[in-house]
C-alpha positions in Angstrom: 36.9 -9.3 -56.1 36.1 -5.6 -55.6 33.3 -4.8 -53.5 32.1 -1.5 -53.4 32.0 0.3 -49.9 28.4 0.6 -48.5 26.4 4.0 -48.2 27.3 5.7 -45.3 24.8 5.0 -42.2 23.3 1.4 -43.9 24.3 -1.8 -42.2 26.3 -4.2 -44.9 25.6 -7.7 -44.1 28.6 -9.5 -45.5 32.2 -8.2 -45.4 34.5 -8.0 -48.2 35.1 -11.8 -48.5 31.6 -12.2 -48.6 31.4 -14.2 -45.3 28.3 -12.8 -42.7 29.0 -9.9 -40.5 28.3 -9.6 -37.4 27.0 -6.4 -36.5 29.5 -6.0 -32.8 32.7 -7.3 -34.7 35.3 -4.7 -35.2 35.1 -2.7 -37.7 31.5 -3.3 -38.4 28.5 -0.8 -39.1 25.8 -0.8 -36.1 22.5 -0.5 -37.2 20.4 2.6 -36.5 17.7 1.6 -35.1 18.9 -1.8 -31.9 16.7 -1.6 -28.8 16.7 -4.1 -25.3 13.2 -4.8 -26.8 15.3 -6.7 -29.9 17.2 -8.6 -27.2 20.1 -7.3 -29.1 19.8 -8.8 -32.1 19.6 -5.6 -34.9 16.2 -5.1 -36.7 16.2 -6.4 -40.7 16.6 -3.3 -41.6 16.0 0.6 -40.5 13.6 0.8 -42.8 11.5 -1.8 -42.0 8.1 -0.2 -40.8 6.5 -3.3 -39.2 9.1 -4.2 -37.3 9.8 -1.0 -35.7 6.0 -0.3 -35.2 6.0 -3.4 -33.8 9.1 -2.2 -31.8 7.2 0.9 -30.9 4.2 -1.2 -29.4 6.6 -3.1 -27.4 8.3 0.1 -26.0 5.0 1.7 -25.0 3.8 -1.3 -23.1 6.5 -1.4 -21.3 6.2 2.1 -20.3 3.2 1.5 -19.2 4.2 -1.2 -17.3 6.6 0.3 -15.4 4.7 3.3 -14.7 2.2 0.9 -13.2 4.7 -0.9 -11.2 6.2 2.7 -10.0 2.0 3.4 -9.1 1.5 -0.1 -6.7 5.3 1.0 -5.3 4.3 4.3 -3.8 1.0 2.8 -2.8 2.5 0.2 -1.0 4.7 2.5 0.3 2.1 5.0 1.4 -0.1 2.0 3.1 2.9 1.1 5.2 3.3 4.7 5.8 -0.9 4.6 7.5 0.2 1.3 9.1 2.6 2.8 10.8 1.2 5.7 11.9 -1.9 3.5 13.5 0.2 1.2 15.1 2.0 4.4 16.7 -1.4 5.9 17.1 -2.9 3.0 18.8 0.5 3.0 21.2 -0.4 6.3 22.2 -4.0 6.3 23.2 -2.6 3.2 25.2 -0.4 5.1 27.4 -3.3 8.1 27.6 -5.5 5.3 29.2 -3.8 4.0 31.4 -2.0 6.9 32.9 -6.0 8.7 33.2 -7.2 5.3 34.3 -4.6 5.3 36.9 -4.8 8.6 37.8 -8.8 8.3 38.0 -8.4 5.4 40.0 -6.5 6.2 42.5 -8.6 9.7 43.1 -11.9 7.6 43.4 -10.4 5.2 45.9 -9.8 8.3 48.4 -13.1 9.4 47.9 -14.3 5.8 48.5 -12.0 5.5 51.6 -13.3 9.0 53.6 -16.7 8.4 52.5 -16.3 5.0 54.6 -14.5 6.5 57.6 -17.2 9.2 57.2 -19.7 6.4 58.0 -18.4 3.9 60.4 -17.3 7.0 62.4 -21.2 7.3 63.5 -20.5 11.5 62.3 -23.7 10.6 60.1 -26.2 9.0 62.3 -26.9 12.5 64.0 -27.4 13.7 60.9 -29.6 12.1 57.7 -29.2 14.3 55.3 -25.1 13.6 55.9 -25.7 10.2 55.9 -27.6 9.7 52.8 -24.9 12.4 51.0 -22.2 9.7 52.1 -23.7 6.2 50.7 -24.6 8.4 47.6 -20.8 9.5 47.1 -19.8 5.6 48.2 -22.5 4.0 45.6 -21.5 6.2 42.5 -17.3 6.1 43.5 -17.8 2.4 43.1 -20.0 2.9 40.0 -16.9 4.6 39.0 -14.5 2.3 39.7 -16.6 -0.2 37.6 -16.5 2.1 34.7 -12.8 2.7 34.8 -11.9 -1.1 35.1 -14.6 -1.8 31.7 -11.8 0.6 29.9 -10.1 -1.8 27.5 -6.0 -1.4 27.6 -5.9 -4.2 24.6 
């Protein structure tokens, strides 16, 4: 049995002894047109239009696919990116607080403490006008202090 050698290119489907061939034996003629979409299994034939329309479709989905699934990675990625930068934001207006609040504090509670002496002292009962300057700085250091202790530190 002579069997007359296939155009160049075209993908015989039996060998010589007229058994099936498998398109990855040795020796065999890989199709033109395989694809992962195929699951490796070679199209009926390069020229078939449907199936490689179809083939087509199927390659554009998944294009699209994956250039969704590259979108909701950078978004993800950019959303832990402002997460982080909060979180370090919200650390740092911590630390500003309570370092002012501290500082503040600790200013109005000398005030507070010479606007006492000031007063048991007696140095404002000769004079009025002293004495009413004193309970006035002692009334609104205390106001103060009220303030900076209503200062949430979380």
């Amino acid at each position: 049995m002579t069997h007359a050698r296939p155009r160049w290119g075209a993908t015989p489907l039996r060998d010589p002894h007229g058994a099936p061939r498998n398109a990855r034996s040795a020796g065999g003629i890989r199709p033109r047109t395989m694809s992962v979409l195929t699951a490796g299994r070679p199209l009926a034939s390069p020229l078939d239009s449907s199936r490689t329309d179809e083939v087509h479709r199927l390659a554009a989905r998944l294009a699209r696919a994956e250039r969704s699934l590259a979108r909701e990675r950078r978004a993800r990625a950019r959303t832990r990116a402002i997460a982080r930068a909060a979180v370090a934001a919200l650390v740092r207006r911590d630390a500003i607080l309570a370092v002012a609040g501290h500082a503040a504090r600790t200013r109005l509670q000398v005030v507070l403490g010479w606007s006492k002496v000031l007063l048991v002292d007696g140095c404002a009962e000769s004079d009025p006008v002293l004495a009413r300057a004193l309970t006035a700085i002692e009334r609104n250091t205390l106001a103060h202090v009220k303030v900076l202790e209503q200062v949430p530190l979380r």
